[in-house]
VMD Tcl script that draws the C-alpha trace (Angstrom):
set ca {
  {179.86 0.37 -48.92}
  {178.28 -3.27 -48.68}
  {181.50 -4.80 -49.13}
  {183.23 -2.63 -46.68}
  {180.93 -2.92 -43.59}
  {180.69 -6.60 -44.31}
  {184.84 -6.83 -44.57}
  {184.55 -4.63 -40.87}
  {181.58 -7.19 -39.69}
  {183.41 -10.60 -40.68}
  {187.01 -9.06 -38.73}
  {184.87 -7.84 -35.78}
  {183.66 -11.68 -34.90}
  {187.69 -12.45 -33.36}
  {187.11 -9.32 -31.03}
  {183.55 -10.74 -30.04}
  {185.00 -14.17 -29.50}
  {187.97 -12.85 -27.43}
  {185.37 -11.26 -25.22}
  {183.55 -13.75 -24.83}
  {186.27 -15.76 -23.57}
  {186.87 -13.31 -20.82}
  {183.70 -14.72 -18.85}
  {185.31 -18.65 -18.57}
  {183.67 -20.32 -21.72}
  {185.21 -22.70 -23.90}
  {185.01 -23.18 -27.13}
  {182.42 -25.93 -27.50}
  {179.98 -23.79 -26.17}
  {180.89 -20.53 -27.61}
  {180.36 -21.79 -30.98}
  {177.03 -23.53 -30.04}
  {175.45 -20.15 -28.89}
  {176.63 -18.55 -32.14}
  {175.03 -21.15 -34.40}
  {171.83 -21.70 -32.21}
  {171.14 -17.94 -32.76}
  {172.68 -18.15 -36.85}
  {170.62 -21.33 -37.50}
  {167.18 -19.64 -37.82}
  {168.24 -17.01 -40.37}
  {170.63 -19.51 -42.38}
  {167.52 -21.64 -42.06}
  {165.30 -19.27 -43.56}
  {168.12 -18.14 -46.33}
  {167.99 -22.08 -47.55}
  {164.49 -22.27 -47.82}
  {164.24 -19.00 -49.58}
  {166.39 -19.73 -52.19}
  {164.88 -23.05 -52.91}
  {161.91 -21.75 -53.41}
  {160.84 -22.77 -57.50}
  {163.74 -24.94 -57.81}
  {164.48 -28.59 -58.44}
  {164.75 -30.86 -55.12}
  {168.09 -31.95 -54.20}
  {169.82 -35.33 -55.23}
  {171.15 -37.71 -52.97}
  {174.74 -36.51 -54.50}
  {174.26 -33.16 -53.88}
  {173.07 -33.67 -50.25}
  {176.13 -35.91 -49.76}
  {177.99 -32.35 -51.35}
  {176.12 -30.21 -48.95}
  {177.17 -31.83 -45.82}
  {180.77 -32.37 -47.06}
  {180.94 -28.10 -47.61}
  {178.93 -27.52 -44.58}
  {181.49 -29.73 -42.35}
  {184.47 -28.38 -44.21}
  {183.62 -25.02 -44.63}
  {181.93 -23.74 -41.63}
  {181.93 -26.38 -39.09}
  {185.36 -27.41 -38.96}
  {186.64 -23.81 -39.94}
  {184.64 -22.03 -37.34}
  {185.45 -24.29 -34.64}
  {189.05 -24.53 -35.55}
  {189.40 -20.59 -35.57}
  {187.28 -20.32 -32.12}
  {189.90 -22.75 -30.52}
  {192.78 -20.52 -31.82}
  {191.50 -17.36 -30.56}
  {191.81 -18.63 -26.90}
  {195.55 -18.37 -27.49}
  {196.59 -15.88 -29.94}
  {195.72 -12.23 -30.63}
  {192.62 -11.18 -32.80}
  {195.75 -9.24 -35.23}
  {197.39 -12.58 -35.76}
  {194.39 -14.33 -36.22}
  {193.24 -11.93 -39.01}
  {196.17 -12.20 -40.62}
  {196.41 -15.76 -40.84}
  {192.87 -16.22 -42.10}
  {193.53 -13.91 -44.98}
  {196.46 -16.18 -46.28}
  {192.97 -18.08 -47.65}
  {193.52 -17.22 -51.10}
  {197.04 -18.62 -51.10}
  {195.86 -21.64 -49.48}
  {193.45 -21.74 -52.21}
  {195.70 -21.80 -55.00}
  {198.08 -24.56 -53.03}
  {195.10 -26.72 -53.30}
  {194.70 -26.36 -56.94}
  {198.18 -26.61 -57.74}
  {198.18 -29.94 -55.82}
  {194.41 -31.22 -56.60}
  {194.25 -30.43 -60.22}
  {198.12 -29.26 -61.32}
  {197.09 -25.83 -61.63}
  {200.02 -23.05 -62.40}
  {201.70 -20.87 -60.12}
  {202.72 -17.87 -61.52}
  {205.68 -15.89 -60.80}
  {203.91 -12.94 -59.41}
  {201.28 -15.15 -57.18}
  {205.02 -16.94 -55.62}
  {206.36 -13.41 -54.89}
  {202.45 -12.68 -53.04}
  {202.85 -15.54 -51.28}
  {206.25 -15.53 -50.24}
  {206.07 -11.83 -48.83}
  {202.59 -12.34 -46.94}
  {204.10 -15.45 -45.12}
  {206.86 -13.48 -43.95}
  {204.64 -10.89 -42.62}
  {202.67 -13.44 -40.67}
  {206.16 -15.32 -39.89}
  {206.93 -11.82 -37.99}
  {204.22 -11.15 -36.15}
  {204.28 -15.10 -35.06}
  {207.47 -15.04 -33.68}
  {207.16 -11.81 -31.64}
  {203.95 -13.48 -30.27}
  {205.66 -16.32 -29.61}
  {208.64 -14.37 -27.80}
  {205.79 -12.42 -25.92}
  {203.39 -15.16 -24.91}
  {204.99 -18.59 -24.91}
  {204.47 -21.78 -27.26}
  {200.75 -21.75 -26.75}
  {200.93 -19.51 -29.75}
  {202.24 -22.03 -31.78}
  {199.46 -23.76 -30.97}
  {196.85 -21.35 -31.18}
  {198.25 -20.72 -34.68}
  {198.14 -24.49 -36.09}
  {194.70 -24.15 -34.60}
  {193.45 -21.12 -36.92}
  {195.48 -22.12 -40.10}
  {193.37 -24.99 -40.31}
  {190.85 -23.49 -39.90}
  {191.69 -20.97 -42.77}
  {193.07 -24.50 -44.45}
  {189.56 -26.41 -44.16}
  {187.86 -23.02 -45.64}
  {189.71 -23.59 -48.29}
  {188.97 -26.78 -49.22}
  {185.19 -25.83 -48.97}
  {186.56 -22.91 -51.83}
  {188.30 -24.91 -53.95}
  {185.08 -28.00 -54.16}
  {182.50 -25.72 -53.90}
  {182.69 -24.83 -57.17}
  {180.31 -27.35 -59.46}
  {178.08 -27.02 -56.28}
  {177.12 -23.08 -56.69}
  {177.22 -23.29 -60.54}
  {174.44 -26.01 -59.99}
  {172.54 -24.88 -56.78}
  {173.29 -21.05 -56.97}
  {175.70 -19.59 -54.14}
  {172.69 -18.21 -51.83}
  {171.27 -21.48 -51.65}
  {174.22 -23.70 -51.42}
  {175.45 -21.22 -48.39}
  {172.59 -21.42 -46.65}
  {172.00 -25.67 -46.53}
  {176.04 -25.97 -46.01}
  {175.85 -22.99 -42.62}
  {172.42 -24.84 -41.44}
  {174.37 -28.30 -42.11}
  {177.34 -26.15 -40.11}
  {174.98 -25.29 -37.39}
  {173.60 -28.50 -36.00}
  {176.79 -30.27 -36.45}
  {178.10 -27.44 -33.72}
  {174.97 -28.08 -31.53}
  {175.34 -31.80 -31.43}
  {178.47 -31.36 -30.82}
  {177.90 -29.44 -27.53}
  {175.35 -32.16 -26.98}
  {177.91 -35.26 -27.41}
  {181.09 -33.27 -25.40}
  {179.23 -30.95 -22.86}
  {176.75 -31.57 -20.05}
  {173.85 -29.59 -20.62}
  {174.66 -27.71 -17.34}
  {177.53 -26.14 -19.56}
  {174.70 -24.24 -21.53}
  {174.36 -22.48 -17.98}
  {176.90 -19.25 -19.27}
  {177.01 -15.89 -18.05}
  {174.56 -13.48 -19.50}
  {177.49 -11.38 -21.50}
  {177.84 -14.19 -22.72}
  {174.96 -14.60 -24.75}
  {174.53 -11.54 -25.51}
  {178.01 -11.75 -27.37}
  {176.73 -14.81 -29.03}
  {173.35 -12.95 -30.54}
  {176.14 -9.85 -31.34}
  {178.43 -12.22 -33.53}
  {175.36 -14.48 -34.93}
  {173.52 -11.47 -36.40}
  {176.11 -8.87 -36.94}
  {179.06 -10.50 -37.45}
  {178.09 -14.06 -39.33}
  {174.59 -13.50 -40.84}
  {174.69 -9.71 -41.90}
  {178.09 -10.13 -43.99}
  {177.45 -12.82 -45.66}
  {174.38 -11.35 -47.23}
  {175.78 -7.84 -47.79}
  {179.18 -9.08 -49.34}
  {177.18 -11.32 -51.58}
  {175.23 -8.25 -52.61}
  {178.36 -6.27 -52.93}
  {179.54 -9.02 -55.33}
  {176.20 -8.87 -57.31}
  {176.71 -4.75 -57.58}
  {180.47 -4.55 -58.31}
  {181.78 -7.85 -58.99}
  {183.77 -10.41 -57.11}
  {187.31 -8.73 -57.59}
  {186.73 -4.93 -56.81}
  {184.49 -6.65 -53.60}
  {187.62 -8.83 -53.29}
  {189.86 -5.64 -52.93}
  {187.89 -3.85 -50.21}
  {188.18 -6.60 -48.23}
  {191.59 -5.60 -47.44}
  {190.87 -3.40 -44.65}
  {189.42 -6.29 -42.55}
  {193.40 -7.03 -41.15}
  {193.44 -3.28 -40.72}
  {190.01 -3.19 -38.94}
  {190.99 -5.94 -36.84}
  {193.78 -4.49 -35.22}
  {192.28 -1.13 -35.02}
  {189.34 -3.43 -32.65}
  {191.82 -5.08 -31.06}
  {194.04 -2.17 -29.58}
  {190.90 0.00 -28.94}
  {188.11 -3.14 -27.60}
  {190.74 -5.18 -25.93}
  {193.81 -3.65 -25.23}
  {195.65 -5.53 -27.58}
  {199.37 -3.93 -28.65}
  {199.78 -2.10 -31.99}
  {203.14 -2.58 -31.98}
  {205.82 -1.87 -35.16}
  {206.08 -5.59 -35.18}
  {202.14 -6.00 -35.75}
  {202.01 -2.72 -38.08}
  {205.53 -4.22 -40.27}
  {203.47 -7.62 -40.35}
  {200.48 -6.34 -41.87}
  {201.77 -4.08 -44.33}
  {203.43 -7.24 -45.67}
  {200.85 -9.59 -45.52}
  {198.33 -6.89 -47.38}
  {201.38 -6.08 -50.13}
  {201.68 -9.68 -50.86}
  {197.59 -10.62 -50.57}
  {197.86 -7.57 -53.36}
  {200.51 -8.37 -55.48}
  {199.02 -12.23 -55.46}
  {195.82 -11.00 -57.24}
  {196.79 -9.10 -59.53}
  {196.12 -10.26 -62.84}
  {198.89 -11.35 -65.19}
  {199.80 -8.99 -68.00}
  {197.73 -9.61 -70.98}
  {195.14 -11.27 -68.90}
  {191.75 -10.27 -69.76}
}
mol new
graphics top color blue
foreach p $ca { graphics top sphere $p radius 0.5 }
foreach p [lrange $ca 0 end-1] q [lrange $ca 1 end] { graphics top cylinder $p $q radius 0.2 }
display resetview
């Protein structure tokens, strides 16, 4: 149950940000209203989980804010800028091509294998996101294509945060390293409003911010606490596996908050990209 409300919670923050974008706001200072409100409890996660342990070294500070711009700066931002131009379903899907990205990395970082099976995965969830792309694109125009480099760099620079996180969390723990990199993730977004936006830009309609408390609390804070306690109950695979109905939740959202079209072209799309996301991770034969 934890790892399926937090699956619905992390899909429901495209709807929120689509919203949001109804009431003139840019990006900027969309994502500065979602990490003023996140920063507090992200804040208070960091210190928590330091509590008892060793201070951090100058190389793992120079880690932290190297995850925290990667991860969840960059990521976020990219993904909010995205959203202005393509649907919450495409945007779903694209962001859970992660895993693939993930291996990519390793294959070209450290020379990891590709199996067979993860090839055939990958190959059939890029052709579902290939379809629903180009009937977006026939719909809407080339500010899709834009809109989608946008959000697959985001999913790309999430990815990089995955694939170098790793010697991080082994040493810090994952609670604490995720709550230093989202507070590093936070003020980088705020000075970034500073640097770019007159502070007359903060003035927003009141929806707004009420959208921006919504998707700081419900839909950034809450999952990432209950899908790391799903993980602790059941494991990270099985927690892995329920997180397929986030796509599914997504467009069920988008038709029903915003109108979007469920079209066959969006249902064909996702039935691909979940069959390949599925047949990527499974585990080999004879793997433990």
């Amino acid at each position: 149950m934890l790892a399926l409300l937090g699956a619905i919670a992390f899909s429901a923050k495209a709807i929120i940000v689509k919203l949001a974008y109804r009431h003139g706001v840019d990006a900027v200072t969309l994502i500065m209203y979602r990490m003023l409100f996140a920063l507090p409890i992200f804040a208070a996660m960091a210190w928590w989980a330091s509590r008892g342990q060793p201070p951090l070294t100058r190389k793992d500070w120079l880690g932290v804010l190297g995850l925290g711009f990667s991860g969840y700066y960059l990521a976020s931002y990219l993904d909010f800028a995205g959203l202005a131009y393509i649907s919450a379903s495409l945007e779903r899907l694209i962001l859970y091509l992660n895993p693939t990205i993930v291996l990519l990395l390793g294959w070209a970082v450290y020379g990891r294998g590709i199996r067979w099976g993860q090839a055939l995965g990958m190959a059939v969830s890029y052709c579902g996101v290939v379809l629903v792309f180009g009937r977006e694109v026939h719909l809407q125009g080339a500010d899709v294509a834009w809109g989608t480099a946008l959000v697959f760099g985001s999913a790309v620079s999430y990815a990089v945060y995955l694939v170098y996180s790793g010697e991080l969390v082994q040493r810090l723990g994952s609670l604490r390293l995720v709550g230093l990199a989202t507070s590093v993730a936070c003020v980088l977004c705020l000075l970034q409003f500073a640097l770019l936006r007159p502070l007359a830009a903060a003035w927003v309609a009141p929806e707004v911010v009420g959208l921006s408390v919504v998707n700081a609390l419900l839909c950034t804070a809450a999952p990432v606490l209950m899908v790391m306690m799903a993980i602790e109950r059941i494991g990270a695979g099985p927690a892995a596996q329920v997180g397929m109905v986030g796509p599914m939740s997504t467009i069920l959202l988008g038709a029903v908050v915003l109108g979007e079209p469920f079209t066959p072209w969006v249902a064909a799309g996702t039935v691909l990209v979940l069959a390949g996301i599925f047949v990527f991770t499974r585990p080999a034969r004879g793997a433990p």
